[in-house]
SEDREN-425459 format. One line per field, with one value per residue (C-alpha): z, x, y; residue number from 1. Coordinates in steps of 0.05 Angstrom, whole numbers. Layout:
z: [Z_...]
x: [X_...]
y: [Y_...]
nr: [NUM_...]
END
This chain:
z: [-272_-250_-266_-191_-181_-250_-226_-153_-203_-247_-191_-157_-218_-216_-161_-153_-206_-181_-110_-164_-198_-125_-107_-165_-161_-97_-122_-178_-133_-95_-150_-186_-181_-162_-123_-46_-16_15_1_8_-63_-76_-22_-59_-131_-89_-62_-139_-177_-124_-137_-214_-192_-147_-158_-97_-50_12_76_101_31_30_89_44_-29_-60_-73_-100_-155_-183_-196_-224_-268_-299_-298_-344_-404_-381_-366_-324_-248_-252_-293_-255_-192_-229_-250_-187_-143_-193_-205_-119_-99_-160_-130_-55_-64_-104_-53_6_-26_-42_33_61_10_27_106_107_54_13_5_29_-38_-29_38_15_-49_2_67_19_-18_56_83_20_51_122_155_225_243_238_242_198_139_134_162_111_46_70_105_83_24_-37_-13_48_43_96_92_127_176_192_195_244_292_292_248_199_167_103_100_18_4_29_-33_15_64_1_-29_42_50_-12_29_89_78_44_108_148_107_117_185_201_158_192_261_238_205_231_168_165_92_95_154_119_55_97_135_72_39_110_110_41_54_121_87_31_71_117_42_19_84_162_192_190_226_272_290_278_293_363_369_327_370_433_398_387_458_481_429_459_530_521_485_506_452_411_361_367_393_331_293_331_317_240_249_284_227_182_222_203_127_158_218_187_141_196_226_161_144_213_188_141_189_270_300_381_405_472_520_513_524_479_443_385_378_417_371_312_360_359_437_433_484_469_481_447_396_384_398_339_293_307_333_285_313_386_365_324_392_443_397_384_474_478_428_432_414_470_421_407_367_305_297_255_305_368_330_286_345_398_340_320_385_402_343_353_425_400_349_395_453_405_386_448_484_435_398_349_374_308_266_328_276_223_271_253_308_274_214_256_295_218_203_274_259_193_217_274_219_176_233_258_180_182_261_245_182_226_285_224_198_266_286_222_234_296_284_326_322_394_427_432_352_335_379_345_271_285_315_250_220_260_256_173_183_227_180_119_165_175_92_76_120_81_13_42_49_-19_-56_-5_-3_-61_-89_-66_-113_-166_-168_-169_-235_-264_-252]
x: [-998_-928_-897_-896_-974_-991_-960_-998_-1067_-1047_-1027_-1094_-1122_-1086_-1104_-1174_-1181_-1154_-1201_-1257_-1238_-1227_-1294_-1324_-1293_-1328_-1400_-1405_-1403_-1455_-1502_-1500_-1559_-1500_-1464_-1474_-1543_-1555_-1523_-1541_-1546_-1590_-1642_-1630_-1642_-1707_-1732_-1728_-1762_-1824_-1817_-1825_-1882_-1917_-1902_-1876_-1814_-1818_-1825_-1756_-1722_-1763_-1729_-1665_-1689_-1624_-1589_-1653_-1668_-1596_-1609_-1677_-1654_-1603_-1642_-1682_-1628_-1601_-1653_-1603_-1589_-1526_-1495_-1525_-1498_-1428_-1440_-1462_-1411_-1339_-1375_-1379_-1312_-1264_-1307_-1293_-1224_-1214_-1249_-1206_-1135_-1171_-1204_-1131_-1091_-1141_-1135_-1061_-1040_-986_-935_-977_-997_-945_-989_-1061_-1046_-1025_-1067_-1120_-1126_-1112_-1172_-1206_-1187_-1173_-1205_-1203_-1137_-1170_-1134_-1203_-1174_-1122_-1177_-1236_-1203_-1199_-1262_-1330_-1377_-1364_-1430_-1403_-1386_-1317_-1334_-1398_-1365_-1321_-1365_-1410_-1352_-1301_-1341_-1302_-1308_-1311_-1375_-1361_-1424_-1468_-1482_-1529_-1467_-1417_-1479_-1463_-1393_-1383_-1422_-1403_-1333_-1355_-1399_-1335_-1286_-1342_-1349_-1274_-1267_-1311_-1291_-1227_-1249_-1251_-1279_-1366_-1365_-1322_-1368_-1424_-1396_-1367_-1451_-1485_-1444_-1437_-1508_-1527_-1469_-1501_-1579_-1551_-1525_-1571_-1619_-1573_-1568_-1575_-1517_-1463_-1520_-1533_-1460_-1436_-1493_-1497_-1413_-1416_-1470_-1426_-1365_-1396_-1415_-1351_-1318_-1365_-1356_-1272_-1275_-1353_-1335_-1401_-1360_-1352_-1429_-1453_-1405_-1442_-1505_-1492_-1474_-1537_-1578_-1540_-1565_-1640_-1644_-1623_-1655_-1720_-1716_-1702_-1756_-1801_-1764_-1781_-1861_-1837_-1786_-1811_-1782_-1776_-1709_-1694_-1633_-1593_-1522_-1479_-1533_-1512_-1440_-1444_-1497_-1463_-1387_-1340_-1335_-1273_-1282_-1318_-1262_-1214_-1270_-1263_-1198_-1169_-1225_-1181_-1103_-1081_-1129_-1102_-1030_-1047_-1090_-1028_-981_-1020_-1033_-960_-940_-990_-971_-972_-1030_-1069_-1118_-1057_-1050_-1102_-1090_-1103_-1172_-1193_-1175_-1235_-1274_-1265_-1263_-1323_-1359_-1326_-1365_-1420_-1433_-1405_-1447_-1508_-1481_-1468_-1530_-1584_-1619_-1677_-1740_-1768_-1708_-1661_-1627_-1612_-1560_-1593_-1555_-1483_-1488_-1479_-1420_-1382_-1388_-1359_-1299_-1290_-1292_-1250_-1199_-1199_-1184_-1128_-1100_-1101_-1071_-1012_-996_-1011_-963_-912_-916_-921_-842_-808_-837_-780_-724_-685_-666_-695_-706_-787_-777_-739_-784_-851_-814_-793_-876_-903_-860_-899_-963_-959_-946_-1003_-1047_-1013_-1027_-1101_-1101_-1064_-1123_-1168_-1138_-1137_-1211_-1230_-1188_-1201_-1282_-1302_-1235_-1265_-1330_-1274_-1240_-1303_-1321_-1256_-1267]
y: [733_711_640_616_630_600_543_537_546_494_443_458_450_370_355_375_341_271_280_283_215_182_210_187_114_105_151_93_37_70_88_17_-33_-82_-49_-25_-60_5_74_155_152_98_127_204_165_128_195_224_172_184_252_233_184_225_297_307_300_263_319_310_323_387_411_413_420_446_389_350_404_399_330_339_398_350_287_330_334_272_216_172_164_137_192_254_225_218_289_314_282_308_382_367_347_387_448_442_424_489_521_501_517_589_603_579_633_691_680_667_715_728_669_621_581_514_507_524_472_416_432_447_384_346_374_328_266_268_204_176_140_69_-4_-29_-5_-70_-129_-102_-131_-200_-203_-170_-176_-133_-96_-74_-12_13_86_71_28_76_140_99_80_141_195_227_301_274_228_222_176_234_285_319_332_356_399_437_444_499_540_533_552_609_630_614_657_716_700_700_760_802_788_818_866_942_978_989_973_911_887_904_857_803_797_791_745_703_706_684_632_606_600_571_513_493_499_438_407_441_407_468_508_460_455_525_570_554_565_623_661_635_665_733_746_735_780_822_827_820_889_916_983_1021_996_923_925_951_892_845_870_860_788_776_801_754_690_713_690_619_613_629_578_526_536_540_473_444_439_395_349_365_294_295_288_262_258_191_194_163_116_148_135_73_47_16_10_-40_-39_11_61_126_177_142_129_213_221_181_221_285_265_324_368_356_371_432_468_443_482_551_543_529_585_641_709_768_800_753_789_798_724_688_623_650_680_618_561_582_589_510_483_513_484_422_416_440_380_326_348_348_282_240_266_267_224_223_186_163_138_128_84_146_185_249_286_252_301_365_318_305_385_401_355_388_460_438_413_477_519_486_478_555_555_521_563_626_599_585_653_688_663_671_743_736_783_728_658_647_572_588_602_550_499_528_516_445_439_452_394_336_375_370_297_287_317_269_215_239_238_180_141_181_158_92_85_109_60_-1_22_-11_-52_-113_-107_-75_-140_-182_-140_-160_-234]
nr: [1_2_3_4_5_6_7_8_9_10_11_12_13_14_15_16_17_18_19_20_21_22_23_24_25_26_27_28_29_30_31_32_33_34_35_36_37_38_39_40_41_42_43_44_45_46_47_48_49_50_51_52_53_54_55_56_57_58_59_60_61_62_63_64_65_66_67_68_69_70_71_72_73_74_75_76_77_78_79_80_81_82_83_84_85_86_87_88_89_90_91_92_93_94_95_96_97_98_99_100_101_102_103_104_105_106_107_108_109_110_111_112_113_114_115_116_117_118_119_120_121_122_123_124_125_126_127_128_129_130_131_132_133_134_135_136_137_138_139_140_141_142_143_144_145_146_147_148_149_150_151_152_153_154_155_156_157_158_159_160_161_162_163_164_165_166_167_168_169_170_171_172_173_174_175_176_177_178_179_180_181_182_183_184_185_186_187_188_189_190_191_192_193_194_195_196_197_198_199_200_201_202_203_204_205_206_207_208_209_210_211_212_213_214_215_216_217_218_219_220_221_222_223_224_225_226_227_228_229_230_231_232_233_234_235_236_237_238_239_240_241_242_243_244_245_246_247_248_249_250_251_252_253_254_255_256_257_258_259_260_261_262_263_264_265_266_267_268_269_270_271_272_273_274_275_276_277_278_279_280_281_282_283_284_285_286_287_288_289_290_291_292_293_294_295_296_297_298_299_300_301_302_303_304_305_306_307_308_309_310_311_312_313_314_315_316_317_318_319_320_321_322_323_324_325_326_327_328_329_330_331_332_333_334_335_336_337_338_339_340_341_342_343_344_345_346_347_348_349_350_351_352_353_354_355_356_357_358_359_360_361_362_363_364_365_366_367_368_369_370_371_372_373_374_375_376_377_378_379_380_381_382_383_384_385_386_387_388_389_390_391_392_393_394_395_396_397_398_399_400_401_402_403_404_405_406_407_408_409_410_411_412_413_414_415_416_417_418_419]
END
């Protein structure tokens, strides 16, 4: 192993390591009798101690069992909430942020480690561009909690008080980099690979949580047919085929899981995300959930290749946009009957945002890489360089809101420990 790679492994190493301790900061807050009123955690630590009492789970945690046997299996060496929360939620974050700078390398290849270490850790904390960061210290109780505000007025695809949600996300980046993968992949035993482990991938997250299906599946089935019908080869037909076969494993297990969860949904535009609003209007309620986003697609439009089958953008972009409607559609015109109060539909919404996110992350590096290819200095060339520069600031912005709402989440209950 060469010098300049040890180095990229050792700062991803850092700074997993550092998303860990600011997840963990606000995971604590969360998990305390004193702290938050109400929390995800609380409710998963509630659900597990009438699991103890009772011997079972209740039916909607059965839909998604993954995540609750991790935390029996440890709460059976360690005999305390708080800690197998901590545990769960640093073994969580450290893994996905490792994950992220690894699926960037692989899809942008060679020389593209500075980027995957930064873009990587980004994706970690990118937030909604919010002006309630700056009013919540001065305001609230210390049980408020500004993540949830926040979530529940812009979305974000990085819901961090939901172990559920980051149970999910290790596997759905894996099913992404197979998915990806095999779309551009002409060889029968690589396609072959890149199904099963996109398969195993997808079951394996809707068995922690079924948001990334319900998001993902829908624009990944949409996505096929039209890879379909722009080449319509034996070939490509029979590639298609395979990925079909990989949504089984999943698919049947949603619907074995619905005996256990079955709640009517009806149509009701934008009850959701109009529920818990602050009276800002809806599109600019979404719009300031993905600014970066925006930029990123304008660019790859603006500065498509002539092939664009040989540059990862022009392949990854559809792909996110079209999960991206998928959740908010799902989103702004459903609702669930029973617990209209729960937001069900919102979790398929957050994962749409995230995938939306990663696949821009790895447009813009693709762009990058696809004009210093250029043999000449031309103006489109230079233009699409000098692009990339407000794009990565964009995406700091994204994170530095991000950061922002860890620390500021719980400093106010913090200080009062201090006191």
């Amino acid at each position: 192993m060469d010098k300049s790679r040890s180095k990229y492994i050792y700062i991803s190493l850092i700074l997993s390591a550092v998303v860990a301790v600011l997840y963990a900061y606000n995971c604590y807050f969360q998990a305390r009798p004193d702290g938050a009123i109400y929390s995800d955690v609380k409710m998963h630590i509630m659900y597990m101690q009438q699991w103890y009492d009772t011997g079972s789970l209740p039916d909607m945690c059965q839909a998604y069992p993954l995540y609750y046997w991790i935390l029996r299996i440890l709460y059976h060496f360690i005999r305390n909430w708080i800690p197998v929360m901590m545990i769960v939620c640093i073994v969580l974050s450290f893994s996905i942020n490792m994950l992220q700078i690894v699926f960037i390398r692989l899809l942008c290849g060679e020389g593209a480690e500075r980027y995957a270490v930064t873009a990587g850790t980004a994706l970690s904390l990118v937030w909604p561009v919010s002006t309630y960061y700056y009013s919540f210290l001065g305001g609230p109780e210390t049980d408020e909690m500004l993540i949830e505000r926040i979530l529940l007025t812009s979305g974000s695809p990085n819901p961090i008080q939901s172990l559920t949600y980051m149970t999910m996300k290790p596997f759905a980046l894996i099913a992404l980099y197979a998915f990806i993968s095999l779309m551009r992949s002409d060889d029968d035993r690589r396609i072959i690979r890149y199904a099963v482990i996109y398969a195993v991938g997808l079951f394996l997250s809707v068995f922690a949580k079924p948001c990334f299906y319900q998001a993902f599946a829908p624009a990944g089935v949409i996505y096929t047919i039209v890879y379909f019908l722009m080449h319509r080869t034996r070939d490509v037909f029979r590639k298609c085929l395979i990925m079909a076969a990989a949504y089984v494993p999943a698919t049947l297990w949603v619907l074995y899981a619905m005996s256990y969860k079955l709640a009517p949904y009806e149509l009701s535009p934008l009850e959701g995300i109009t529920m818990y609003g602050d009276g800002t209007a809806v599109p600019v309620v979404m719009l300031r959930a993905v600014v970066y986003c925006l930029f990123a697609v304008v660019c790859v439009i603006i500065f498509r290749r002539q092939k664009p089958d040989a540059d990862l953008g022009n392949a990854v972009v559809p792909l996110g946009i079209m999960t991206y409607i998928c959740g908010a559609a799902e989103f702004l015109l459903l609702i669930e009957t029973q617990n209209r109060e729960w937001l069900s539909m919102g979790w398929g919404y957050y994962t749409a945002l995230y995938v939306l996110f990663v696949m821009c992350v790895l447009a813009m590096y693709g762009l990058h890489r696809a004009d210093a290819r250029e043999s000449d200095s031309s103006g489109s060339g230079r233009m699409a360089r000098i692009m990339c520069i407000p794009a990565d600031i964009l995406l700091g912005i994204h994170a530095a809101f991000g950061l922002a709402v860890l620390i500021v989440n719980v400093t106010p209950w913090w200080m009062g420990m201090l006191r």
